[in-house]
C-alpha positions in Angstrom: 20.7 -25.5 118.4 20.2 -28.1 115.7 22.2 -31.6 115.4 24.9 -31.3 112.6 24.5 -33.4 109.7 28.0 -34.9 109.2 28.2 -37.0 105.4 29.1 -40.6 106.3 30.5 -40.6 102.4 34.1 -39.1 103.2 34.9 -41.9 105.1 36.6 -44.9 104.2 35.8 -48.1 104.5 38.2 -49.8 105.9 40.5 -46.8 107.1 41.3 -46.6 110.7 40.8 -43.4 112.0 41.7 -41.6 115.6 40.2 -38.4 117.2 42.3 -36.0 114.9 41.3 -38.0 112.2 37.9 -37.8 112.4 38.6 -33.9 113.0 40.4 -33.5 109.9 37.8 -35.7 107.8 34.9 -32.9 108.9 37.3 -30.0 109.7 34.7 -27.6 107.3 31.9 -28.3 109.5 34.3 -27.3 112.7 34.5 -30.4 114.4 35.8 -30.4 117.7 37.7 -33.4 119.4 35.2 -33.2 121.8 32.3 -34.0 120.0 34.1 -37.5 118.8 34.5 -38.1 122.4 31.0 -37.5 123.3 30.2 -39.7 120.3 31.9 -42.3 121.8 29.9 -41.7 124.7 26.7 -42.2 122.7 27.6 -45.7 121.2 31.1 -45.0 118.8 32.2 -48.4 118.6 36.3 -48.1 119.4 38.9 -50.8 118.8 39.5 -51.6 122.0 39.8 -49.6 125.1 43.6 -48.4 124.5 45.0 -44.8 123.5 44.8 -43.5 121.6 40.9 -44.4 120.8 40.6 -46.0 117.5 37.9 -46.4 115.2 36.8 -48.2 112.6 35.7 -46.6 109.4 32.9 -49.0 109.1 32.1 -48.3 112.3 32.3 -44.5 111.8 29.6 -44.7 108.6 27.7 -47.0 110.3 27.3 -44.3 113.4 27.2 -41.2 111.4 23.8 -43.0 109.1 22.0 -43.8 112.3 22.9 -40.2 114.0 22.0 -38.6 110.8 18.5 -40.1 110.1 17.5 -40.1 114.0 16.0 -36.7 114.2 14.7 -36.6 110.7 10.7 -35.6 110.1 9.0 -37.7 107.3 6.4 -35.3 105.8 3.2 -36.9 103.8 2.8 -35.8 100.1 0.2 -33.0 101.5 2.4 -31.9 104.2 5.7 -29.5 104.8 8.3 -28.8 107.8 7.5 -26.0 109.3 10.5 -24.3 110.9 9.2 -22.6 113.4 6.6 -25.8 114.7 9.5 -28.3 114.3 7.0 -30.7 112.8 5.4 -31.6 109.8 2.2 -29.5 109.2 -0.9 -29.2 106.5 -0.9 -26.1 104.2 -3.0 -23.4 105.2 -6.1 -23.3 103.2 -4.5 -25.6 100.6 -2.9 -22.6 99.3 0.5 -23.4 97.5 2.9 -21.5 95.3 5.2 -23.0 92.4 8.6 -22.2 91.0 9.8 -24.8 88.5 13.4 -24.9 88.3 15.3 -27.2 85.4 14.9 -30.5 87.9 12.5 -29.8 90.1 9.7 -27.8 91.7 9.7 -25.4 94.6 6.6 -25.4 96.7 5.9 -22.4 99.1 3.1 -22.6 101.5 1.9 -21.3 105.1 1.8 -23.6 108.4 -1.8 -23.9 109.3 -0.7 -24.0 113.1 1.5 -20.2 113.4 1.1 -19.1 109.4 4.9 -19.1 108.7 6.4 -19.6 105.5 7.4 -23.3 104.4 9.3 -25.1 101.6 9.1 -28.2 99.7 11.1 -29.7 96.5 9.0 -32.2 94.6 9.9 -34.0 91.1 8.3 -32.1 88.1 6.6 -35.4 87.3 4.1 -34.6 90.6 2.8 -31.7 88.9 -0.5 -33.4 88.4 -0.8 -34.6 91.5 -0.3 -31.1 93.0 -2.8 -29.0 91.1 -5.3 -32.0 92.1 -4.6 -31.9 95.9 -3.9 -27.9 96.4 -4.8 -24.5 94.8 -2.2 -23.1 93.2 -1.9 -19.5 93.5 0.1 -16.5 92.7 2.7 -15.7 95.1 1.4 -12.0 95.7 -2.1 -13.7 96.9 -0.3 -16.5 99.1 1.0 -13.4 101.0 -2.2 -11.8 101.3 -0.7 -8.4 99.8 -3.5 -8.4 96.6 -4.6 -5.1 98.0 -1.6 -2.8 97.7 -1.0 0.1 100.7 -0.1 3.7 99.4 3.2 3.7 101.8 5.7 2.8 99.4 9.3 4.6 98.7 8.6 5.0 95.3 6.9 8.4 94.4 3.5 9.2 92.8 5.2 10.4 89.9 7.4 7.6 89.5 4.0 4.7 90.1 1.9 6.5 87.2 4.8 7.2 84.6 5.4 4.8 81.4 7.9 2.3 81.8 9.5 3.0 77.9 9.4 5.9 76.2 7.5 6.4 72.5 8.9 6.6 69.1 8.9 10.1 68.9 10.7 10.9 72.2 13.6 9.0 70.7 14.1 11.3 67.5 
């Protein structure tokens, strides 16, 4: 299982928080008071060594930013996580698909290593830079399904019928 991300931005500053506390603080994310403890174990800096264990919230954010960024993967412009590698990876056959949204772009590709499906978010302003370094591509042809199969649920009759009906059907 994956690390948890825990945001350092709910803490305060110059709080002074216990084991509960920290609980409470991350409660949605179902943090157990073990964890804390095992953080301490990892380098949590405490007060001192009374109970109970105090920490504080400097300390905390200072802890949480280090844990956070420790397992992160920088990818290259050309590159994207692939899940199922756990590393970053080219794009097969420089073969990308597009979505813009309002602020940004979302970049579909395949892992050259095992062919699975990865993601990317880019500003719209690389745009440019994206149609120079890849081939953009419909999303039917980035799954390879350009040549349709004849096993489908919807019947023949259904497939070849017109989609809206004349004028003089209506009347």
């Amino acid at each position: 299982m994956s690390k948890r991300l825990y945001p350092h931005k709910r803490v305060r500053y110059w709080f002074v928080y216990d084991i509960d506390d920290i609980c409470a603080l991350f409660s949605d994310f179902g943090l157990h008071a073990q964890t804390v403890r095992k953080w301490f174990r990892k380098g949590l800096k405490t007060i001192d060594a009374g109970k109970p264990a105090l920490v504080y919230g400097c300390d905390l954010i200072e802890f949480l930013k280090k844990n956070n960024n420790a397992n992160k993967c920088k990818t290259a412009f050309g590159e994207m996580y692939c899940m199922r590698c756990q590393d970053a990876r080219p794009i097969f056959r420089n073969k990308i698909s597009v979505e813009q949204n309002a602020q940004f772009l979302k970049v579909q590709g395949a892992c050259r290593e095992c062919k699975n499906v990865m993601f990317k978010n880019y500003k719209l302003t690389d745009m440019p830079p994206l149609r120079h370094q890849f081939r953009l591509v419909d999303v039917l042809e980035l799954y390879d399904f350009a040549a349709s199969t004849g096993k489908t649920h919807i019947p023949a009759q259904v497939r070849n019928a017109t989609s809206e009906s004349l004028q003089g059907d209506l009347f």
